[in-house]
C-alpha positions in Angstrom: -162.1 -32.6 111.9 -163.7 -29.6 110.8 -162.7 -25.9 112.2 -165.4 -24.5 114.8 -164.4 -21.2 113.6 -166.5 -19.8 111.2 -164.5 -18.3 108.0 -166.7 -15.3 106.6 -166.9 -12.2 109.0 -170.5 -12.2 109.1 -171.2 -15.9 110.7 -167.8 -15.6 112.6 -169.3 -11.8 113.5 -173.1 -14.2 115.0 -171.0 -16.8 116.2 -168.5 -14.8 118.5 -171.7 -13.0 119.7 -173.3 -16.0 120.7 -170.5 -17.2 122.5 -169.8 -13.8 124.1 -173.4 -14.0 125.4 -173.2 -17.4 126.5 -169.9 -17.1 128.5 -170.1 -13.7 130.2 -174.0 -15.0 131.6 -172.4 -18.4 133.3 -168.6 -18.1 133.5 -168.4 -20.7 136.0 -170.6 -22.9 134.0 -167.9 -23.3 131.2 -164.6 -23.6 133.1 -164.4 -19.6 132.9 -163.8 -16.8 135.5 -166.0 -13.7 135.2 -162.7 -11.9 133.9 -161.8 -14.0 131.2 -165.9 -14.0 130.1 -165.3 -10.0 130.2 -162.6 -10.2 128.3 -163.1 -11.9 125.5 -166.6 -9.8 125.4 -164.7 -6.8 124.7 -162.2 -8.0 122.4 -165.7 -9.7 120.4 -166.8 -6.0 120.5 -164.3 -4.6 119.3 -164.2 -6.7 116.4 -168.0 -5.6 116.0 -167.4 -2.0 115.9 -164.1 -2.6 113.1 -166.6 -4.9 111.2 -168.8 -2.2 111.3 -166.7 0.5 110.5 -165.0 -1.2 107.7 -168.1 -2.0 106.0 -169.9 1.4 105.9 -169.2 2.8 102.4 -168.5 6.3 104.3 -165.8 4.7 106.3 -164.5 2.3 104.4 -160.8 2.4 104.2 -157.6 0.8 103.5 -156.8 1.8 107.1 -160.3 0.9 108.3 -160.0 -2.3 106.4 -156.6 -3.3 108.5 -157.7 -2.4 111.7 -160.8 -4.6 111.1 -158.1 -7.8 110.2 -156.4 -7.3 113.2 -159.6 -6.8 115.7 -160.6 -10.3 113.6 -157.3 -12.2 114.5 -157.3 -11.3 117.7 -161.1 -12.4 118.3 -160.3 -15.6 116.6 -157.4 -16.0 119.3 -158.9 -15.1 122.2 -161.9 -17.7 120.9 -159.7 -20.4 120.3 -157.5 -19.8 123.4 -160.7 -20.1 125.5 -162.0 -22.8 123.6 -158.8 -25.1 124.9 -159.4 -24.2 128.3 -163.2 -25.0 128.0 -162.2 -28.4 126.0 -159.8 -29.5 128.9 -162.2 -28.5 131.7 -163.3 -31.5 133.4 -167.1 -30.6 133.4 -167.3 -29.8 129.8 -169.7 -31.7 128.3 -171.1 -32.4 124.4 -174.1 -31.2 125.6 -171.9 -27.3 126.4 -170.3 -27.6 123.2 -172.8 -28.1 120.9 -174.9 -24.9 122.6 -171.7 -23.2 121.5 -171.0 -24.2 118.3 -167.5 -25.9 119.6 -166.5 -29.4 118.2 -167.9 -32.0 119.9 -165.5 -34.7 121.7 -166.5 -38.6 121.2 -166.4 -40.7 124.4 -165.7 -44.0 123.7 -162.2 -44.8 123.9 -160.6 -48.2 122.5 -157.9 -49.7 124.7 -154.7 -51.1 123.4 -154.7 -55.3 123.8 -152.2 -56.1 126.2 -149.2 -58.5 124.4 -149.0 -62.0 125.3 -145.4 -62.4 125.6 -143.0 -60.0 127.0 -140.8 -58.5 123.4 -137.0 -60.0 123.1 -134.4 -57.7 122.3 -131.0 -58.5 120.8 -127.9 -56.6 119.6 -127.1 -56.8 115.5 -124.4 -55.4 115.6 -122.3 -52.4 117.4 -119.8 -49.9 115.4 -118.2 -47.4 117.7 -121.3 -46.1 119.7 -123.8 -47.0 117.2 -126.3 -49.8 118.0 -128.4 -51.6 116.1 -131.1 -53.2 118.0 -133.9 -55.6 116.8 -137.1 -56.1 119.2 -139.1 -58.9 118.1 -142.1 -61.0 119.5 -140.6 -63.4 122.3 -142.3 -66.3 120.1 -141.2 -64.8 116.9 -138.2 -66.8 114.2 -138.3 -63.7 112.4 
């Protein structure tokens, strides 16, 4: 499955924004209370501002440059952090994660056919406390 996440700073820059946006105007409607919404706002911010900082030739700087990575990582953690808790929240729907960009989940589910037999398990052979065990089909000669 591909990453949600956007790699280069500018999309991943939209993409956070959007999702800021999104979250702090309906926690509630995402799985969300108002202070997580807030906080991942400011930590989308103050990736912003770094973004913006490290790209103005003026104020570009190795230092600039770092603190930038850093505000980046920790917007990409605090995304994917809430992005669990969205994903596992019961109302969640494909509908939700495609308005934010999130991967989508597929609901059909296949269920496991039920054996016909119960297994048969037999002892090969013991040596000290090692076992070796074979389980086979109960209808099985091999």
């Amino acid at each position: 499955m591909p990453d949600y996440v956007p790699t280069r700073e500018g999309e991943l820059l939209a993409w956070t924004s959007n999702l800021a946006t999104k979250l702090v105007a309906d926690p509630p409607g995402y799985g969300l209370d108002v202070q997580a919404a807030a906080d991942y706002q400011a930590v989308q911010q103050a990736f912003a501002a770094a973004l913006t900082v490290a790209l103005d030739p003026a104020t570009r700087s190795p230092t600039n440059i770092q603190k930038k990575n850093t505000a980046r990582g920790a917007s990409i953690a605090e995304t994917r952090k809430l992005v669990d808790i969205m994903q596992a929240w019961p109302g969640m729907t494909n509908a939700k994660r495609s308005e934010l960009g999130i991967s989508l989940r597929e609901n059909t589910y296949t269920r496991a056919t039920i054996p016909s037999s119960a297994p048969k398990v037999s002892v090969d052979s013991v040596s000290g406390r090692l076992f070796n065990i074979a389980l086979r089909k109960d209808d099985s000669t091999r």
